[in-house]
Structure formats: C-alpha cells, structure tokens
BAKOLBA-387850 format. One record per residue: residue number from 1; residue in one letter; x, y, z of N, C-alpha, C, CB in turn. Coordinates in steps of 0.05 Angstrom, whole numbers, plus 5000, padded with zeros to 4 digits. Glycine has a CB too. Layout:
BEGIN
{pos NUM	code A	n_x X	n_y Y	n_z Z	ca_x X	ca_y Y	ca_z Z	c_x X	c_y Y	c_z Z	cb_x X	cb_y Y	cb_z Z}
...
% end
This chain:
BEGIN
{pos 1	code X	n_x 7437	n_y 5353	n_z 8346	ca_x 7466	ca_y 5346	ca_z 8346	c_x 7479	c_y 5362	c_z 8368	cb_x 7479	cb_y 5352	cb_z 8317}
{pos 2	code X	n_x 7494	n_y 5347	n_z 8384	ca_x 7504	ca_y 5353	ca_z 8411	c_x 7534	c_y 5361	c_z 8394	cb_x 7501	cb_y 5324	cb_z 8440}
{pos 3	code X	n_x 7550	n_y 5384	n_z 8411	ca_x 7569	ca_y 5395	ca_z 8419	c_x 7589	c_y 5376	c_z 8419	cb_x 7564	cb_y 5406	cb_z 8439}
{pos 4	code X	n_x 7587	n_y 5349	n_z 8427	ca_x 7609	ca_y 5326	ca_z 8426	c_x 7614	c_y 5319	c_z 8400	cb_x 7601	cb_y 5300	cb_z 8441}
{pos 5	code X	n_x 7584	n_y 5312	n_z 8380	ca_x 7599	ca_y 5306	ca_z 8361	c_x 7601	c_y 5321	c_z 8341	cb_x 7594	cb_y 5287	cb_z 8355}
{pos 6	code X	n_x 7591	n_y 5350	n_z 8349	ca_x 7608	ca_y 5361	ca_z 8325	c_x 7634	c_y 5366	c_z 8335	cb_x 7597	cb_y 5387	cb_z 8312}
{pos 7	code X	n_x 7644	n_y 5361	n_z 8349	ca_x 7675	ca_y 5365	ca_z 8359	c_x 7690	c_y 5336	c_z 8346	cb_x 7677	cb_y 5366	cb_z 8399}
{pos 8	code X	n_x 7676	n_y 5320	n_z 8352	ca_x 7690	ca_y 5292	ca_z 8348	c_x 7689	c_y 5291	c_z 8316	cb_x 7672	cb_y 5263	cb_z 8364}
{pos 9	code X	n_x 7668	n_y 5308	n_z 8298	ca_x 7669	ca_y 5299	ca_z 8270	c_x 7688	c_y 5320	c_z 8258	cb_x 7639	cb_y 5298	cb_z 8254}
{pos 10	code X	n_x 7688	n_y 5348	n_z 8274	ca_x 7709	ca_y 5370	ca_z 8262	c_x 7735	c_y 5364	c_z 8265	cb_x 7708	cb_y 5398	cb_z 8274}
{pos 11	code X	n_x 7745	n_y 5345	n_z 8292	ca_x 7771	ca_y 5343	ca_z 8300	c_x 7776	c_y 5313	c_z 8272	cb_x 7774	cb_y 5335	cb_z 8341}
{pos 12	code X	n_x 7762	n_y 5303	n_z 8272	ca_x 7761	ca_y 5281	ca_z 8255	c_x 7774	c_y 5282	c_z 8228	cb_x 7734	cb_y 5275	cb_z 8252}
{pos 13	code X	n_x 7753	n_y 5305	n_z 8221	ca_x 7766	ca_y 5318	ca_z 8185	c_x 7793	c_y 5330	c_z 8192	cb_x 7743	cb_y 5352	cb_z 8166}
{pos 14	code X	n_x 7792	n_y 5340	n_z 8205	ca_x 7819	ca_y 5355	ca_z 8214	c_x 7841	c_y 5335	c_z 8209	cb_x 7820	cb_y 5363	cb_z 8247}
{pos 15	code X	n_x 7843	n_y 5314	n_z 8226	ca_x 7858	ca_y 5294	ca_z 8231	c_x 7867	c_y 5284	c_z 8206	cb_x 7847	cb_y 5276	cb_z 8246}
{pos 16	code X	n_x 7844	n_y 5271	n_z 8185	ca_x 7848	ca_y 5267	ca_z 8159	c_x 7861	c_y 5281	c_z 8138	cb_x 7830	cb_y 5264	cb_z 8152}
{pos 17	code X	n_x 7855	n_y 5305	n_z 8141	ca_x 7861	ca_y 5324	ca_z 8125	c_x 7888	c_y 5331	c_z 8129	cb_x 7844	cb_y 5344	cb_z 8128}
{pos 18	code X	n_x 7895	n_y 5336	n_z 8155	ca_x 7928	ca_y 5339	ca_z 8168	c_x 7950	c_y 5313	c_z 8156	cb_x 7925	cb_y 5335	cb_z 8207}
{pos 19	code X	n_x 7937	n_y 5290	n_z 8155	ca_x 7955	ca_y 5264	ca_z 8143	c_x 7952	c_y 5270	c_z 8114	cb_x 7942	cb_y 5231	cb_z 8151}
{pos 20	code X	n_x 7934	n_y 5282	n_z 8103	ca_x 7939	ca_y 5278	ca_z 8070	c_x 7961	c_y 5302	c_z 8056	cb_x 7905	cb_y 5282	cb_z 8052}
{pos 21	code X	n_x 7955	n_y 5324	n_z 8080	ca_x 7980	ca_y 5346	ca_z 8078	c_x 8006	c_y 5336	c_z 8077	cb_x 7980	cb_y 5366	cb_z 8102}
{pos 22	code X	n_x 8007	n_y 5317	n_z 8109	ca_x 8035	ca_y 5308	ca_z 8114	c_x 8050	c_y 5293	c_z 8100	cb_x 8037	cb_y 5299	cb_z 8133}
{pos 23	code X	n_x 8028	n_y 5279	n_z 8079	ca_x 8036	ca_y 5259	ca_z 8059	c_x 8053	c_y 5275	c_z 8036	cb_x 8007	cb_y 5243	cb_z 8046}
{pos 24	code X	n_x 8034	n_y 5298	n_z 8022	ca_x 8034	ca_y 5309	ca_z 7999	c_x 8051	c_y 5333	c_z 8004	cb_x 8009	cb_y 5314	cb_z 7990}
{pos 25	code X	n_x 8065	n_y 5339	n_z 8031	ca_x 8089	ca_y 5362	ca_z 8035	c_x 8120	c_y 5348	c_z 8045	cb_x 8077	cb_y 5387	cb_z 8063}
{pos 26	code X	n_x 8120	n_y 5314	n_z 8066	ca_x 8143	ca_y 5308	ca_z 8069	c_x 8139	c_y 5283	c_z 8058	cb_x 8153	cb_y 5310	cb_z 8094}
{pos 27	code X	n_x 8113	n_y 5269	n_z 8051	ca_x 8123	ca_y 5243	ca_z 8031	c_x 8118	c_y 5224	c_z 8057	cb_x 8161	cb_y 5244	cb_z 8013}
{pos 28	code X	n_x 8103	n_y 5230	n_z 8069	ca_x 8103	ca_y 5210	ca_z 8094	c_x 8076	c_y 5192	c_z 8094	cb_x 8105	cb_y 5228	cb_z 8123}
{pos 29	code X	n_x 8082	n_y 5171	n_z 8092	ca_x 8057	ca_y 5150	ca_z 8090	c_x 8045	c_y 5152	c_z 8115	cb_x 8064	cb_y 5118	cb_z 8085}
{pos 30	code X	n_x 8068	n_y 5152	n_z 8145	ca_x 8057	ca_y 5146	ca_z 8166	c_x 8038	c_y 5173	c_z 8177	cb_x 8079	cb_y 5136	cb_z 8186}
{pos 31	code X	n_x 8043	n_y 5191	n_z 8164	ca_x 8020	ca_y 5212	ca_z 8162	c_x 7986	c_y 5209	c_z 8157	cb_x 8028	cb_y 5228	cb_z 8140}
{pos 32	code X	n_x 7997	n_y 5195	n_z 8130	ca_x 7977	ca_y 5197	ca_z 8117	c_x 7960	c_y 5166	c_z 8136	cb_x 7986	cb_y 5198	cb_z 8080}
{pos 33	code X	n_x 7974	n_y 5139	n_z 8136	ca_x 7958	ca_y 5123	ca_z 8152	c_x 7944	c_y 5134	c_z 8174	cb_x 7971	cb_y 5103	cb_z 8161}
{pos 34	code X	n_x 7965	n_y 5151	n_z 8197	ca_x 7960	ca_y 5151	ca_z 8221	c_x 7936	c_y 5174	c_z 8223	cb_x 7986	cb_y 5155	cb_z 8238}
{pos 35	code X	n_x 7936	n_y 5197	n_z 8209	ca_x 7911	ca_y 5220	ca_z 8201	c_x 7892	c_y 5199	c_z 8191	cb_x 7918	cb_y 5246	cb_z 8174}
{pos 36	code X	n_x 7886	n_y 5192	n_z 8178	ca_x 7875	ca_y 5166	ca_z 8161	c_x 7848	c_y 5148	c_z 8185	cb_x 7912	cb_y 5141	cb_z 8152}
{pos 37	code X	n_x 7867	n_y 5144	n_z 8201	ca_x 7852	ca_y 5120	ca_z 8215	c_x 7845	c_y 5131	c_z 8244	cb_x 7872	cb_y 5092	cb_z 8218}
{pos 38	code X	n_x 7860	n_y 5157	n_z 8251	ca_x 7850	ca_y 5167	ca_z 8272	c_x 7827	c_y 5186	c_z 8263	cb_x 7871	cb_y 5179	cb_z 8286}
{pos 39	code X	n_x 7829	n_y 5197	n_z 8241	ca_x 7798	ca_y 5217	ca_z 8237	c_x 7775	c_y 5197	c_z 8228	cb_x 7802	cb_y 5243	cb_z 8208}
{pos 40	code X	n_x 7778	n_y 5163	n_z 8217	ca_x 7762	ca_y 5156	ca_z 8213	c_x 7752	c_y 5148	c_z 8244	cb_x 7765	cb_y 5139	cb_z 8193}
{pos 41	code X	n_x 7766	n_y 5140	n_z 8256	ca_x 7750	ca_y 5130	ca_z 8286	c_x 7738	c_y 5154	c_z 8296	cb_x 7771	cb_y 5117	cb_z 8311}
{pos 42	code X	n_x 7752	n_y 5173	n_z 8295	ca_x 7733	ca_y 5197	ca_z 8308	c_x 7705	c_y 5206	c_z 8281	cb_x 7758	cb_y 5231	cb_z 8315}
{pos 43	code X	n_x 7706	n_y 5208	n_z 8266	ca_x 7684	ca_y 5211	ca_z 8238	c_x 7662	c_y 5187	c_z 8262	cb_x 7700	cb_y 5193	cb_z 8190}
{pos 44	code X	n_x 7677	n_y 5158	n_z 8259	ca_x 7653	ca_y 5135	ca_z 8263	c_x 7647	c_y 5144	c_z 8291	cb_x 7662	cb_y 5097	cb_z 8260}
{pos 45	code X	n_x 7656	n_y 5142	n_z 8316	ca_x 7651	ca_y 5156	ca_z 8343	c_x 7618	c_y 5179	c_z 8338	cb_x 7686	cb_y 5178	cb_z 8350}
{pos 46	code X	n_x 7628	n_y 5198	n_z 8316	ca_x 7613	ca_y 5217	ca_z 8315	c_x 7585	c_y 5208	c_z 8310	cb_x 7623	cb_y 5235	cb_z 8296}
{pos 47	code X	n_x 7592	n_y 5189	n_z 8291	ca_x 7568	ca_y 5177	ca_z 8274	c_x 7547	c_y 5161	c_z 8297	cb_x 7581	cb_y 5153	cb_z 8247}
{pos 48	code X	n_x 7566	n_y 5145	n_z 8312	ca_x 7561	ca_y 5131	ca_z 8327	c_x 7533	c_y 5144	c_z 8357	cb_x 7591	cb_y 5125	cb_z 8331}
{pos 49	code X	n_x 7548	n_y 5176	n_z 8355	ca_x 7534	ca_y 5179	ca_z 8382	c_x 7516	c_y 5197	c_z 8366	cb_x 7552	cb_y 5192	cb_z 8412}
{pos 50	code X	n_x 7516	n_y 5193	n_z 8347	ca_x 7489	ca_y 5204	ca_z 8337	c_x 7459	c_y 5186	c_z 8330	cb_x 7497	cb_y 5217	cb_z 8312}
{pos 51	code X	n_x 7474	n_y 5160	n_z 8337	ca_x 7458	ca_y 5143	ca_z 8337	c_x 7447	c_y 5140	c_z 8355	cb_x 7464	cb_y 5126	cb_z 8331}
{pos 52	code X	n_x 7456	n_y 5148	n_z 8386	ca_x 7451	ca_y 5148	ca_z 8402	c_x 7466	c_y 5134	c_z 8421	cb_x 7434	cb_y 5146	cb_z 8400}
{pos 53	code X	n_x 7494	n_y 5123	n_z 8418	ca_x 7507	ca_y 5102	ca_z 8428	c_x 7529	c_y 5119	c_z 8444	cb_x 7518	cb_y 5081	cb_z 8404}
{pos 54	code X	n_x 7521	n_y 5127	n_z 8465	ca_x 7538	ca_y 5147	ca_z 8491	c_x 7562	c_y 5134	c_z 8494	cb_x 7522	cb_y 5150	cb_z 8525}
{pos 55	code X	n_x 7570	n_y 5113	n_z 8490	ca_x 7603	ca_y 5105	ca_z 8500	c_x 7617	c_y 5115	c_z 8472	cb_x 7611	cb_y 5065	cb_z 8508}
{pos 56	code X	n_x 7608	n_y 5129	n_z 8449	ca_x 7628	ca_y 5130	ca_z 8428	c_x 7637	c_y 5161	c_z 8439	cb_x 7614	cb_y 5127	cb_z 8392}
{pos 57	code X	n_x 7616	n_y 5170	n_z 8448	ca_x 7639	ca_y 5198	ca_z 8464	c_x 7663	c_y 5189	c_z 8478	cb_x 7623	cb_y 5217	cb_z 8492}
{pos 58	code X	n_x 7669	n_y 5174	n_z 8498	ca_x 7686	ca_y 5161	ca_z 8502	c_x 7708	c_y 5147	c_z 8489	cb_x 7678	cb_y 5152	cb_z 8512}
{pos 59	code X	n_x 7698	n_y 5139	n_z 8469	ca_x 7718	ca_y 5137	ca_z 8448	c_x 7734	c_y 5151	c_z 8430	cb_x 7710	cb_y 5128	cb_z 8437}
{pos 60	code X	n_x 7716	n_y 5176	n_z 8432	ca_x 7728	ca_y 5205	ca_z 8415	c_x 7737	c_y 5214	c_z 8433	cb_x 7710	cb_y 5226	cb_z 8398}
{pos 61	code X	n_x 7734	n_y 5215	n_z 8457	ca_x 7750	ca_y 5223	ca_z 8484	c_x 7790	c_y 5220	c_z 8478	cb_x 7735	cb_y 5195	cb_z 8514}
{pos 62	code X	n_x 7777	n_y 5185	n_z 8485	ca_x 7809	ca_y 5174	ca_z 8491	c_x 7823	c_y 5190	c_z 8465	cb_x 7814	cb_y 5132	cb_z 8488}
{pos 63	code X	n_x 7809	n_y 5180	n_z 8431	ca_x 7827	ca_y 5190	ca_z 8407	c_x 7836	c_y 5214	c_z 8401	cb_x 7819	cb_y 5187	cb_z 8387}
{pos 64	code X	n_x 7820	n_y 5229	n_z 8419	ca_x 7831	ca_y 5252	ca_z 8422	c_x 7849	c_y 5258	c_z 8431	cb_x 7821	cb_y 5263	cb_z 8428}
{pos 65	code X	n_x 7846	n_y 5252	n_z 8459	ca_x 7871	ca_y 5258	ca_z 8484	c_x 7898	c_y 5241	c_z 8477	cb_x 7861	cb_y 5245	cb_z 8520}
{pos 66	code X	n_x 7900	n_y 5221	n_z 8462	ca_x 7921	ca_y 5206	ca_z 8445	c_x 7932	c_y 5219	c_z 8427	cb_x 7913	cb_y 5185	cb_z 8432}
{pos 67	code X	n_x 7918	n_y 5246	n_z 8405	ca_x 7928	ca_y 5258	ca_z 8392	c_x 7945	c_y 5281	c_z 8394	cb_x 7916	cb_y 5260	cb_z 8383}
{pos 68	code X	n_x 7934	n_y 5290	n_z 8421	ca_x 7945	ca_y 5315	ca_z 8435	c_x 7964	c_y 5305	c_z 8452	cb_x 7925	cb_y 5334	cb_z 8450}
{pos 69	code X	n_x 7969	n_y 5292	n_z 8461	ca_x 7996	ca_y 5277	ca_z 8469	c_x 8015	c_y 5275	c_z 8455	cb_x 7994	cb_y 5254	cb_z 8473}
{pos 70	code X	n_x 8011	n_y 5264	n_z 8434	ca_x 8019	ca_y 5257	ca_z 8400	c_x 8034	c_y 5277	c_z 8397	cb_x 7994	cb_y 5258	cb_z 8375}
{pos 71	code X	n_x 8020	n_y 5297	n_z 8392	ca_x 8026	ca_y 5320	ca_z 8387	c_x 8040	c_y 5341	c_z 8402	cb_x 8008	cb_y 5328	cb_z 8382}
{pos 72	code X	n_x 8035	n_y 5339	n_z 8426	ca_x 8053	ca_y 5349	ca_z 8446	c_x 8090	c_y 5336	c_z 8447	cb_x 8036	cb_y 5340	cb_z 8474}
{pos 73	code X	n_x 8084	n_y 5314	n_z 8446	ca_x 8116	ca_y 5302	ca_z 8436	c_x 8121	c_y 5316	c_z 8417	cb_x 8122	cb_y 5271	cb_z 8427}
{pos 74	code X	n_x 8113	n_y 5312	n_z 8393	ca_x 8115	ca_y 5324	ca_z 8370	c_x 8131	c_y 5350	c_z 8368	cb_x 8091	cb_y 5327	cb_z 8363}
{pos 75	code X	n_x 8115	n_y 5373	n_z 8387	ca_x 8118	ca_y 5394	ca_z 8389	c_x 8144	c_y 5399	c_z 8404	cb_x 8098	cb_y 5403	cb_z 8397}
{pos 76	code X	n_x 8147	n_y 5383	n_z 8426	ca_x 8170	ca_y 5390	ca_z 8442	c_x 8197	c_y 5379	c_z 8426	cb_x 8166	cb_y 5376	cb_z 8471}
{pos 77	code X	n_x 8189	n_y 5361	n_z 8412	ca_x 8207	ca_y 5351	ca_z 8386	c_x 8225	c_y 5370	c_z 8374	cb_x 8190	cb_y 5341	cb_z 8363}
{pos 78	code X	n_x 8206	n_y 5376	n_z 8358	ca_x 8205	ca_y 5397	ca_z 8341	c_x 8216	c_y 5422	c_z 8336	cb_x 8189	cb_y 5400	cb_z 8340}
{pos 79	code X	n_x 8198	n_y 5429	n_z 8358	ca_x 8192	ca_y 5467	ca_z 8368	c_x 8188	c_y 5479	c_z 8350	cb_x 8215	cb_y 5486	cb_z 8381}
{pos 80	code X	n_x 8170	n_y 5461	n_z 8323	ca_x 8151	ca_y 5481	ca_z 8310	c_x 8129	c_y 5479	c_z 8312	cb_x 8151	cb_y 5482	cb_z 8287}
{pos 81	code X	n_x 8111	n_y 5506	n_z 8306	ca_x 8082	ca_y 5503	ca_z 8322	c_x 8069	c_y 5492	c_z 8304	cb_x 8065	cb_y 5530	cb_z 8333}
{pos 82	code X	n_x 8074	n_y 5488	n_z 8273	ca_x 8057	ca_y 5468	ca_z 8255	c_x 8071	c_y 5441	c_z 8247	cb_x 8048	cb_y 5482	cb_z 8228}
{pos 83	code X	n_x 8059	n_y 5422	n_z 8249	ca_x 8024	ca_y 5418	ca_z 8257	c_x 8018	c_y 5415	c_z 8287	cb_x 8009	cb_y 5388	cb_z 8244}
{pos 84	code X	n_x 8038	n_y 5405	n_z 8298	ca_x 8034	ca_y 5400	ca_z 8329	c_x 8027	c_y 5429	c_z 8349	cb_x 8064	cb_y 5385	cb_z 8340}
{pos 85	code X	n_x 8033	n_y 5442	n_z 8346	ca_x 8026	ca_y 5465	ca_z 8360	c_x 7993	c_y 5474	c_z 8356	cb_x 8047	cb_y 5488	cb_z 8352}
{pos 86	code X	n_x 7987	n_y 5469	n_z 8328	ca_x 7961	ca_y 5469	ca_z 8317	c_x 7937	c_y 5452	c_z 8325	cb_x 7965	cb_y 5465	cb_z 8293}
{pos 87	code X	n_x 7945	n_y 5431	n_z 8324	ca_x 7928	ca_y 5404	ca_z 8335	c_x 7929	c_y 5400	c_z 8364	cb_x 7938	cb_y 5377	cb_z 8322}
{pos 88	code X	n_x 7942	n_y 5409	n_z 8376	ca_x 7944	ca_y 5403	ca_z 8403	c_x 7922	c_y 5428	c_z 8413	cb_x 7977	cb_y 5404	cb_z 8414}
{pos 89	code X	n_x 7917	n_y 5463	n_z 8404	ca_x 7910	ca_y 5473	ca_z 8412	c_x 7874	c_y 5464	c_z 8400	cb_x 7927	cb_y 5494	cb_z 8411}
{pos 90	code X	n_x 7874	n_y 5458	n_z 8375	ca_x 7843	ca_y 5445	ca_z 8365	c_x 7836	c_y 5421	c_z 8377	cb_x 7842	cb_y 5437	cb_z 8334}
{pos 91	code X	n_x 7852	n_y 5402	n_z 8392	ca_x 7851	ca_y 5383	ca_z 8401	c_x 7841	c_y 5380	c_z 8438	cb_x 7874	cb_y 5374	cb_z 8392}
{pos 92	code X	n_x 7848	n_y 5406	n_z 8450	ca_x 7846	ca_y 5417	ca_z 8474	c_x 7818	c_y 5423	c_z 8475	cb_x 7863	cb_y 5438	cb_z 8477}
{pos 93	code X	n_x 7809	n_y 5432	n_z 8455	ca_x 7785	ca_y 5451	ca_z 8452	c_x 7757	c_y 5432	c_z 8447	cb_x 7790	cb_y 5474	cb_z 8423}
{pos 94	code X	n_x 7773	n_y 5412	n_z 8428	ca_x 7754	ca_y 5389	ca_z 8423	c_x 7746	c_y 5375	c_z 8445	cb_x 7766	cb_y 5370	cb_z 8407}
{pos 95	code X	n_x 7771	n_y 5363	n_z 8466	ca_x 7762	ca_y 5344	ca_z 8489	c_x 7757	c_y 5357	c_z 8505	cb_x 7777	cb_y 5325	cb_z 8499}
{pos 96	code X	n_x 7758	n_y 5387	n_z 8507	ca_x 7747	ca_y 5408	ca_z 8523	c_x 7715	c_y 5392	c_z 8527	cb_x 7749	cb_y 5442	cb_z 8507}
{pos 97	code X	n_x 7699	n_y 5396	n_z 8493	ca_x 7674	ca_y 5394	ca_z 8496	c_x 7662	c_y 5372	c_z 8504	cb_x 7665	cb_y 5401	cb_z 8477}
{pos 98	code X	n_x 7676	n_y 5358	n_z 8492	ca_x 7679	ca_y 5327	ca_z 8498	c_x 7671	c_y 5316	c_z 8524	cb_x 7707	cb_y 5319	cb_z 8496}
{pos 99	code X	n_x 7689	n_y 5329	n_z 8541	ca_x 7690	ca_y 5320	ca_z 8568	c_x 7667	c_y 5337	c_z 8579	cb_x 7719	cb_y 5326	cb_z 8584}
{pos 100	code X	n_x 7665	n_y 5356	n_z 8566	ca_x 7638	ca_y 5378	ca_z 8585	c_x 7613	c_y 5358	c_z 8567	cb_x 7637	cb_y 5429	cb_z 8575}
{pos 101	code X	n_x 7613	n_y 5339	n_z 8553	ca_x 7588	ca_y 5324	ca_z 8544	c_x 7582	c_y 5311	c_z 8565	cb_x 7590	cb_y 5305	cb_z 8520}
{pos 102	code X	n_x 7619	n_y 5291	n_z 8563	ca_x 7613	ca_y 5255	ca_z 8583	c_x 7597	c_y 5273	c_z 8604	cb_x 7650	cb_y 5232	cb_z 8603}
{pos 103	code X	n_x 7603	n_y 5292	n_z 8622	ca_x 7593	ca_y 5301	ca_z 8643	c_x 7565	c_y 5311	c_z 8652	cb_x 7607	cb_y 5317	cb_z 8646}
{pos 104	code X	n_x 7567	n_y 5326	n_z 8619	ca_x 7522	ca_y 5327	ca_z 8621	c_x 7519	c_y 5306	c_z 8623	cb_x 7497	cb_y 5336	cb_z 8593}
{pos 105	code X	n_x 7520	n_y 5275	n_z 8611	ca_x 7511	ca_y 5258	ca_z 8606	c_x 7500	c_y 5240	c_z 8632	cb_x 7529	cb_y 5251	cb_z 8590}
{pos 106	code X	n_x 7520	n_y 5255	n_z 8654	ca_x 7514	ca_y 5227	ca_z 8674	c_x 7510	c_y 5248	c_z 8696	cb_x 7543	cb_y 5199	cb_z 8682}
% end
C-alpha cells in the first residue's frame, strides 16, 4: 500500500466524518451530503488504486484540491480555523503525497 492511498483513504474518513459533525453541531444536511460523497469518492479512488487502477490517484488528486479550495473560501469566509483552517492544512498534506505519487508513477 502506496503513500497515495493511504492519503486518499485518511483524507476520505476525514471528509465523512467532518460532514456528520457538521450535520450533528449546525444541523446542516449540506454538510453532511457534501462530506458524504466527497469521502466516498476518495474511500472508492483509494480502493480503486489499490486495485491497481493509476488514474484513481488522479481522481483523489482533483477531490482533493476541490476540497482545499472549498475550504479556503470557507476560511477566508469565516476566519475561523475550524473546520476550514483544519482541512485545508490535512488536505495540503494529502495532495502533497498525492502529487509526489502521480510523479513516481511516470
């Protein structure tokens, strides 16, 4: 098990886990969908390149860099460091590895 996907399956739970918080502290569905469906694509990504299927790094790539964006609005929104200040810095770290995979790869 490569470095990508345990990044893509940790950022994954993360993701999930962050929407069921956001649900169960402001009552927000779109938490809970949007954590929901972004940690499952990264979970399946993970699964995926463990199958051996090298474009799902790329896919945990993009969902990543979409979240930390996400989140970066979020943050500048905001100007509180949770959750966006949180996920953006776990999310950095993730496509950090991510990208240092796509790059062994080829």
């Amino acid at each position: 098990m490569n470095l990508g996907i345990i990044a893509a399956l940790v950022y994954g739970i993360l993701a999930i886990v962050g929407g069921i918080i956001g649900y169960i502290q402001a009552n927000s569905k779109v938490s809970l969908v949007s954590g929901s469906i972004s940690g499952l694509l990264l979970i399946f990504a993970a699964y995926l390149q463990f199958q051996g299927q090298t474009w799902a790094l790329i896919l945990a790539a993009l969902v990543t860099a979409i979240l930390v964006i996400f989140f970066a609005f979020r943050l500048a929104k905001t100007r509180k460091f949770m959750p966006g200040g949180l996920m953006i810095i776990l999310g950095m770290l993730a496509l950090a590895a991510m990208v240092n995979q796509i790059l062994v790869f080829r």
